[in-house]
Wavefront OBJ file of the C-alpha trace (Angstrom):
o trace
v 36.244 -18.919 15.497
v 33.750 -17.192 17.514
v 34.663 -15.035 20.266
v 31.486 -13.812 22.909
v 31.651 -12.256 26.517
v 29.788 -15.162 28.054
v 28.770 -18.683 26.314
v 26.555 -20.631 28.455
v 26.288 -24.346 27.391
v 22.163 -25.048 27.555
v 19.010 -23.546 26.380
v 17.182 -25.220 29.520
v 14.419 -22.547 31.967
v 17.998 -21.945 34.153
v 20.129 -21.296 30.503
v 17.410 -18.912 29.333
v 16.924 -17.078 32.317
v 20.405 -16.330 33.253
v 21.219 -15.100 29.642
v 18.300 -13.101 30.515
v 19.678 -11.635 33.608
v 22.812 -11.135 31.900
v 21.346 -8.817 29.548
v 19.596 -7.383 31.850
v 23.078 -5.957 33.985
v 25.120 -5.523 31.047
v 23.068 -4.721 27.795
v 25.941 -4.655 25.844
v 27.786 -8.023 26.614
v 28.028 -10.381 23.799
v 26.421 -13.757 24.702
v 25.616 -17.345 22.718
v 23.790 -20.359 24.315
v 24.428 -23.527 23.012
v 22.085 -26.464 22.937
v 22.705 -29.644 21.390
v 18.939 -30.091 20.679
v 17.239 -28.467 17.960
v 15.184 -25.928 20.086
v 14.851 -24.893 24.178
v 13.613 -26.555 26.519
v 14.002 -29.920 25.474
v 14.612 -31.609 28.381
v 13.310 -31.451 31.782
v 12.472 -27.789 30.717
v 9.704 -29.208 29.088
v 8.690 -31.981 30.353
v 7.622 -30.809 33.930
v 4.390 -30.611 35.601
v 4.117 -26.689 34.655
v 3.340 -26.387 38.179
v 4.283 -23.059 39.965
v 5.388 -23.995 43.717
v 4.464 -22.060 46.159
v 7.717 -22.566 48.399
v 6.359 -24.480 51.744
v 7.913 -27.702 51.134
v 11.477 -26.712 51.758
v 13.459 -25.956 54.938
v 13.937 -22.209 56.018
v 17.190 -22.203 55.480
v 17.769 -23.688 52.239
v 18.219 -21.790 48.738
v 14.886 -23.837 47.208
v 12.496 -22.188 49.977
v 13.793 -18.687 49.633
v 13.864 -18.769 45.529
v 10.640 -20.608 45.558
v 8.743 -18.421 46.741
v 10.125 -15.387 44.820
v 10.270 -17.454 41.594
v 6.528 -18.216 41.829
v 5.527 -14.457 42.458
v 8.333 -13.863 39.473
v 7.017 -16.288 37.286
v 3.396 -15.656 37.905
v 3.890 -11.897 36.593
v 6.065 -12.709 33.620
v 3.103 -14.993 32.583
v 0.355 -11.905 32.937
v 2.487 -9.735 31.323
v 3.345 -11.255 28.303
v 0.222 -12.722 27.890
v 0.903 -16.450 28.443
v -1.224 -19.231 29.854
v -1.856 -19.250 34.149
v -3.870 -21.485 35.758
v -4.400 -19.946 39.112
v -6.245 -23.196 40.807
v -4.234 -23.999 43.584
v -3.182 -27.071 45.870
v -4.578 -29.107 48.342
v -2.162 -30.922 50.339
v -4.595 -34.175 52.143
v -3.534 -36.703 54.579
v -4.792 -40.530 54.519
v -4.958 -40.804 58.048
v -4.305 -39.902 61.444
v -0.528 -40.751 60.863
v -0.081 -37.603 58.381
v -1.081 -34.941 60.279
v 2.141 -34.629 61.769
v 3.551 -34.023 58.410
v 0.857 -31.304 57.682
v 1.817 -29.554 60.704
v 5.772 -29.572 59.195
v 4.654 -28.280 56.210
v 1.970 -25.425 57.622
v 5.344 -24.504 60.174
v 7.525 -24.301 57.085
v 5.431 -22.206 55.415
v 4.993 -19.807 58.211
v 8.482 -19.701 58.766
v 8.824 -18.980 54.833
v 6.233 -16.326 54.636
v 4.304 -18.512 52.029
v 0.265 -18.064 52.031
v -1.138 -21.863 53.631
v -4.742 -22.050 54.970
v -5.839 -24.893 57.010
v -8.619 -26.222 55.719
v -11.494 -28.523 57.549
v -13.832 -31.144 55.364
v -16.779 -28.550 54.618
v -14.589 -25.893 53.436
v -12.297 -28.386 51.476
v -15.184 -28.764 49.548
v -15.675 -25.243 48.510
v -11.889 -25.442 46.725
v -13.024 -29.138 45.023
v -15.610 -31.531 46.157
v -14.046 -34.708 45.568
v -10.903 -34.136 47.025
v -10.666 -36.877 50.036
v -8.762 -36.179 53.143
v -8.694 -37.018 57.056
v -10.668 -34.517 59.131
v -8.223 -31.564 57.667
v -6.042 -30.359 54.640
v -3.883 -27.643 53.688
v -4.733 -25.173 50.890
v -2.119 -23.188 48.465
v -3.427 -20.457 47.093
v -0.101 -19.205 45.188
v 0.191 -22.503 43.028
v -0.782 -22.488 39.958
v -0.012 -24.045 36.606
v 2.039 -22.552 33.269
v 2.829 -24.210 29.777
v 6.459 -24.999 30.347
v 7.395 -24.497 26.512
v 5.914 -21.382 26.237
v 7.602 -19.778 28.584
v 10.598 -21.422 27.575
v 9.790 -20.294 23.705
v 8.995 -16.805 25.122
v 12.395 -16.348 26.995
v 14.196 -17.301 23.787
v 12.279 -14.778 21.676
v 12.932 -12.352 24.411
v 16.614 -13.123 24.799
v 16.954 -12.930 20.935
v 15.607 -9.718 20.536
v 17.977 -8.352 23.145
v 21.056 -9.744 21.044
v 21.365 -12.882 22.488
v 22.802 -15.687 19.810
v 21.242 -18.998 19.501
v 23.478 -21.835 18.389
v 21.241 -25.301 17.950
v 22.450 -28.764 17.285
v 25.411 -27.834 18.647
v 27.039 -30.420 21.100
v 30.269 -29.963 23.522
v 33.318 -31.812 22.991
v 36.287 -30.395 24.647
v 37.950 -27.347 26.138
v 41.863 -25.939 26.147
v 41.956 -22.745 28.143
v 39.336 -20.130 26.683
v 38.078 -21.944 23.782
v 35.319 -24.705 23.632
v 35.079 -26.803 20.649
v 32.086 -28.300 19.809
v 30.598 -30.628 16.704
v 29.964 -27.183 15.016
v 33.282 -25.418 15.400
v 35.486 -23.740 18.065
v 34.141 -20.735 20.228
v 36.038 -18.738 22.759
v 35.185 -17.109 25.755
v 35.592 -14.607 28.286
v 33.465 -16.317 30.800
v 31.566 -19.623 30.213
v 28.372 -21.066 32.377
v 27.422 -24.578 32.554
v 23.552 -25.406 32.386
v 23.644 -28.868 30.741
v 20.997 -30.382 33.375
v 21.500 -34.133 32.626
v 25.556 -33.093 31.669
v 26.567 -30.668 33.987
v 28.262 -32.829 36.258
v 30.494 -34.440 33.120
v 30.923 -30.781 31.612
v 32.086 -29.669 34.926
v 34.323 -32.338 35.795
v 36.094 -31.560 32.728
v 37.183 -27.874 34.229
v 37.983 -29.555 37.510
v 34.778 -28.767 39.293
v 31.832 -30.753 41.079
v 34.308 -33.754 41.556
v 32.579 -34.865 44.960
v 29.207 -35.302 42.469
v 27.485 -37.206 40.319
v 24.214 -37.097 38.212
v 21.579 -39.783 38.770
v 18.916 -40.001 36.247
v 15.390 -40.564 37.768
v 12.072 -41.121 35.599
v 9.096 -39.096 35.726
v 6.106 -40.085 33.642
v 2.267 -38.987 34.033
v -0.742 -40.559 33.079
v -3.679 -38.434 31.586
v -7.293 -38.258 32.905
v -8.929 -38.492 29.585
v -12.673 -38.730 30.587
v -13.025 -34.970 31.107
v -11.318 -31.981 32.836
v -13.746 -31.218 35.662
v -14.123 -34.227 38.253
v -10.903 -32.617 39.853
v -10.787 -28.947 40.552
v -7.418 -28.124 41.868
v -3.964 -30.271 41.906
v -4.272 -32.208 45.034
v -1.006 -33.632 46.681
v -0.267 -35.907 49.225
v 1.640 -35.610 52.280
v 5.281 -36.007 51.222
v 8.395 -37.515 52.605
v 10.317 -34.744 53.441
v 13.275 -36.713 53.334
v 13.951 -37.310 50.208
v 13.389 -35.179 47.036
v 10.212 -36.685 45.307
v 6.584 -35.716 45.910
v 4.648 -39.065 45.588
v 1.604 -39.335 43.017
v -0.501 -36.574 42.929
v -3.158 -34.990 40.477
v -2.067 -31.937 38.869
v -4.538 -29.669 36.639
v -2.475 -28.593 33.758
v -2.783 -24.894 32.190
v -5.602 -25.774 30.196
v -7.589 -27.598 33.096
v -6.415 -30.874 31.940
v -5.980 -33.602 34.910
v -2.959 -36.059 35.292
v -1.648 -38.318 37.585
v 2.024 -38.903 38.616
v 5.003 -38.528 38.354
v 6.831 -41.790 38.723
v 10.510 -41.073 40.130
v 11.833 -44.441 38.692
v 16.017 -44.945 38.564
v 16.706 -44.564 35.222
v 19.798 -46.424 33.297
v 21.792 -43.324 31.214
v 20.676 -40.189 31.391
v 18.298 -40.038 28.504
v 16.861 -43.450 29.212
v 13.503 -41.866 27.976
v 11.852 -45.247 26.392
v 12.996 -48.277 25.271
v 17.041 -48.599 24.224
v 16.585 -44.861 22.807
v 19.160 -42.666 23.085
v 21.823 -46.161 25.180
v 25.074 -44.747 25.938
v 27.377 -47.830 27.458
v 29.344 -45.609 28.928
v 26.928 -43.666 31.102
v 25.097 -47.316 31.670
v 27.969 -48.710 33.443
v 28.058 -45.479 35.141
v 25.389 -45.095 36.682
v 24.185 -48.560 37.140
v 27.288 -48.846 39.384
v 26.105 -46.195 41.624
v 22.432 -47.340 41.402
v 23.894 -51.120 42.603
v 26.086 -49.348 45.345
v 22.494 -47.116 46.510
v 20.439 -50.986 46.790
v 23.092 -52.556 48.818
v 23.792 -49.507 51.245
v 20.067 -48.851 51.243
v 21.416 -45.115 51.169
v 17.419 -43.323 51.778
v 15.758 -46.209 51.243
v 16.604 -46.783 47.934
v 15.912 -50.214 47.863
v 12.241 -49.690 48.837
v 12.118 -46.499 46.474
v 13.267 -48.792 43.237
v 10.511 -51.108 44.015
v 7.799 -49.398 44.892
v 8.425 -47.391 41.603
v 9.132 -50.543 39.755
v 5.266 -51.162 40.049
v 4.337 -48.111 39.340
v 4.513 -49.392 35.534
v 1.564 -51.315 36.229
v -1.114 -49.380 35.126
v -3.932 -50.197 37.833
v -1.118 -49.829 40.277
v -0.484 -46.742 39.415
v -4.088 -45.543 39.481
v -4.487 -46.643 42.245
v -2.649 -44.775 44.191
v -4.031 -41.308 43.029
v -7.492 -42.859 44.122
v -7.137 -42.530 48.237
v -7.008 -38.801 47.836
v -10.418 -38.576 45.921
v -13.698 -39.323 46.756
v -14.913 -40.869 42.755
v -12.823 -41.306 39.831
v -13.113 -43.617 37.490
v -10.510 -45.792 37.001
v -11.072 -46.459 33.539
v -11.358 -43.154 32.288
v -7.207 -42.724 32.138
v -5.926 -42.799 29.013
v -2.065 -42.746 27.908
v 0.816 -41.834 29.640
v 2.508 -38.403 28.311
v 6.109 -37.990 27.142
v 8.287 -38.644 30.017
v 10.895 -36.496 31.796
v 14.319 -37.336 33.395
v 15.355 -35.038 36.691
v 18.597 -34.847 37.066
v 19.554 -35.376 40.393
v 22.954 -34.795 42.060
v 24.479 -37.684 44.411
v 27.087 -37.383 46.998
v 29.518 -40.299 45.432
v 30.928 -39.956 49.282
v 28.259 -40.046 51.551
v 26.046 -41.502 48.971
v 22.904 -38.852 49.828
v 20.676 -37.410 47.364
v 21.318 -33.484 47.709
v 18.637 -31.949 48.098
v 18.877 -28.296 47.742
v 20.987 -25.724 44.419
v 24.823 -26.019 43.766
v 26.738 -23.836 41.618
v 30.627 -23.723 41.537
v 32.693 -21.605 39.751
v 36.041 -19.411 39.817
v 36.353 -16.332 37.585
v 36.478 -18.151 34.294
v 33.559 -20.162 34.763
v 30.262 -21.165 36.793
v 28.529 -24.594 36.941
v 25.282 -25.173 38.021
v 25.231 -28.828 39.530
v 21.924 -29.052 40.901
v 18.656 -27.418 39.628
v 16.135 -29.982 40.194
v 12.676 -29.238 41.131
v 11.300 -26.800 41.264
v 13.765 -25.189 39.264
v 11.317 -24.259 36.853
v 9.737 -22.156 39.780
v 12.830 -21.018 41.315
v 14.746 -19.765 37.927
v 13.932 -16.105 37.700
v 15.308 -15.592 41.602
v 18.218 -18.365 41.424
v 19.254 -16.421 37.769
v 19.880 -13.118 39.579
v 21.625 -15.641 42.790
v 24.192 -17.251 40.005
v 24.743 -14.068 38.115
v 25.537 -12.551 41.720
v 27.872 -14.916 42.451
v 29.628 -14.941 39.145
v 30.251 -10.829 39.361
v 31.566 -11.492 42.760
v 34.329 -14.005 40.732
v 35.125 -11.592 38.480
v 35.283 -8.648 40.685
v 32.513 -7.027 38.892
v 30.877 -6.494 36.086
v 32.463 -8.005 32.506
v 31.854 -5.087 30.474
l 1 2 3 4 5 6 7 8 9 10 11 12 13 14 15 16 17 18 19 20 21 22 23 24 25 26 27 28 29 30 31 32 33 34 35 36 37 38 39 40 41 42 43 44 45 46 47 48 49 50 51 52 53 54 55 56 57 58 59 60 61 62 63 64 65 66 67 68 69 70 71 72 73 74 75 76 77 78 79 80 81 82 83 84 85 86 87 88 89 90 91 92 93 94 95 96 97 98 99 100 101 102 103 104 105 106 107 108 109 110 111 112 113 114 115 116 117 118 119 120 121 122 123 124 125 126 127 128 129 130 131 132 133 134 135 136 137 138 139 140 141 142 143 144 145 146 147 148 149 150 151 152 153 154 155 156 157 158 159 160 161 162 163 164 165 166 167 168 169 170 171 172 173 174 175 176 177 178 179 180 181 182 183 184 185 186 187 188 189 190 191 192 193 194 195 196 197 198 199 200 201 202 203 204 205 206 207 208 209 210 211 212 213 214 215 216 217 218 219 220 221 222 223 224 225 226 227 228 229 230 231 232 233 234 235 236 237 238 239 240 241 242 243 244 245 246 247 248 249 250 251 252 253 254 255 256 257 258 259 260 261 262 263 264 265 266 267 268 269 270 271 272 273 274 275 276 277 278 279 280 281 282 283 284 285 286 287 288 289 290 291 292 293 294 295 296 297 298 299 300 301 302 303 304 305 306 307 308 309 310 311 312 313 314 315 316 317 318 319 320 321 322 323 324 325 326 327 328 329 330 331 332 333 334 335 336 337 338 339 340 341 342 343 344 345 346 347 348 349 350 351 352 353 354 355 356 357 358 359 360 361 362 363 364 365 366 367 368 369 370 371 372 373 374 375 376 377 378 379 380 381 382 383 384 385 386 387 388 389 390 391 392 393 394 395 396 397 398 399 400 401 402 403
């Protein structure tokens, strides 16, 4: 049996960072992360846009605005310092038509309120940033976003953690737990204080120690579709103006770290929550599941789901799907998109109650052990700030530091 200060189930950005953080306070704690993968970040860790929010998006008062913005200033350093790939290009945020610009004036007063650089930006000087980027009569520029490799950082976090003493246990999969000790597909482990970060599983894992009961995990699809005739007839990742209601972004172009362009992501309902491609990875348990809740969402029409599942339902229609990305540019061509890339799956938290996507970070925890519910996007941003908020919270539960 093996005994460590803290075990934190998942090698996820949120797994990495608060071992991180952990070492950080107490350099002498003892501390293993288990991942039931063969390496980090092999989930939506790694298969995000690598986009670095800048933090206007999100209501003043909510966790994701505050940790955005420090996350991306975080984030942005960590990159520079250790020599890993930034692509400082920016956003445009364009409307369609006169309809939108009420949702560009939400998102300039949010970012005001936030203390997040946004520049309004007229036709002429949109076209300084990128030429072909399409909008009516005005648009909103972020300078502060910018683009990483997700699994470098990711990679770079685990080589950092390791050197500090951190243990890495791989293809190692929870079971069970009785009291202190978690047993696993690779033997038993006890604990003086364990932290769930199992993304897709944290709601199951947590239910198990009698926490986030009034939640659920939904599984929703993201996949993007590469620009494969060359990297330079878009400039900077241009976005359209969102739905602030609900948690998805619509189509968008992002440039990747290398300068690469893609289109999407898709926010499909998924079916289990690794329904990557095909019947890969079926679980009838997690089918019934879910597709219960996903039947109960189309007949309430709980935020438009019904609408949402179709409208992404075509979004597997290739010209479809291009299609949408072309409004916001002035000349693409349609048939220079190639494949889509890997997909991801964002594990989103649902109110079983109310029946509400929720849209902002939830942890619970006593002084045994901390789950983190909800770290959708843009965790990735947000995980060098939220790390420090969660290890906060779980040295308030214990009354101070473990050591």
């Amino acid at each position: 049996m093996r005994k460590y200060d803290y075990v934190i189930i998942g090698a996820g950005i949120i797994g990495l960072t608060i071992a991180r953080e952990l070492k950080k306070r107490e350099p002498d704690v003892t501390i293993c992360i288990l991942e039931k993968e063969s390496d980090v970040a092999a989930h939506a860790s790694g298969r995000n846009s690598g986009v670095l929010h800048a933090g206007f998006y999100y209501s003043a008062n909510s966790l994701k605005a505050k940790f955005t913005k420090e996350g991306n200033q975080a984030m942005r350093a960590y990159c520079k310092q250790n020599g890993l790939q930034l692509n400082e290009c920016g956003k445009l945020v364009v409307a369609k038509d006169a309809s939108e610009l009420a949702g560009l004036e939400e998102l300039k007063l949010r970012a005001d309120i936030n203390g997040v650089p946004l520049q309004w930006m007229n036709e002429e000087e949109i076209a300084v940033i990128d030429p072909n980027a399409r909008t009516y009569r005005k648009a909103l520029f972020s300078p502060t976003t910018a683009s990483v490799d997700p699994i470098e950082v990711c990679r770079t976090l685990k080589r950092e953690n390791a050197e500090n003493g951190v243990e890495f246990h791989f293809l190692t999969k929870y079971r069970k737990h009785r009291g202190d000790l978690l047993f696993t597909n690779s033997g038993t482990y006890k604990y003086n204080y364990l932290i769930n970060c199992a993304g897709l599983y944290a709601d199951s894992i947590a239910h198990d120690f009698g926490f986030g009961e009034k939640y659920t995990i939904i599984p929703f699809k993201g996949i993007y579709l590469k620009y494969t005739k060359n990297k330079t007839d878009v400039v900077t990742n241009i976005y359209p103006v969102p739905n602030l209601k609900n948690p998805f972004l619509g189509v968008h172009y992002t440039k990747t770290v290398d300068g690469s362009i893609k289109i999407g992501p898709t926010a499909m309902p998924a079916f289990w929550r690794e329904n990557y491609q095909g019947l890969q990875g079926f679980n009838l348990k997690e089918f019934l599941q879910i597709a219960g809740y996903e039947l109960k969402l189309f007949i309430t029409n709980s935020f438009h789901f019904r609408r949402l599942a179709f409208q992404e339902m075509r979004k597997y229609i290739k010209s479809y799907f291009i299609g949408l990305g072309m409004s916001m540019v002035k000349n693409i061509d349609p048939k220079g998109f190639g494949h889509f890339l890997r997909p991801g799956i964002r594990a989103q938290l649902l109110h079983i109650e109310t029946l509400e996507l929720v849209q902002d970070f939830v942890i619970e925890g006593d002084n045994r052990t901390m789950h983190i519910l909800n770290a959708v996007s843009p965790a990735f941003t947000c995980s060098m700030p939220f790390a420090a908020y969660v290890v906060d919270h779980i040295m308030k539960q214990r009354g101070g530091a473990l050591s």
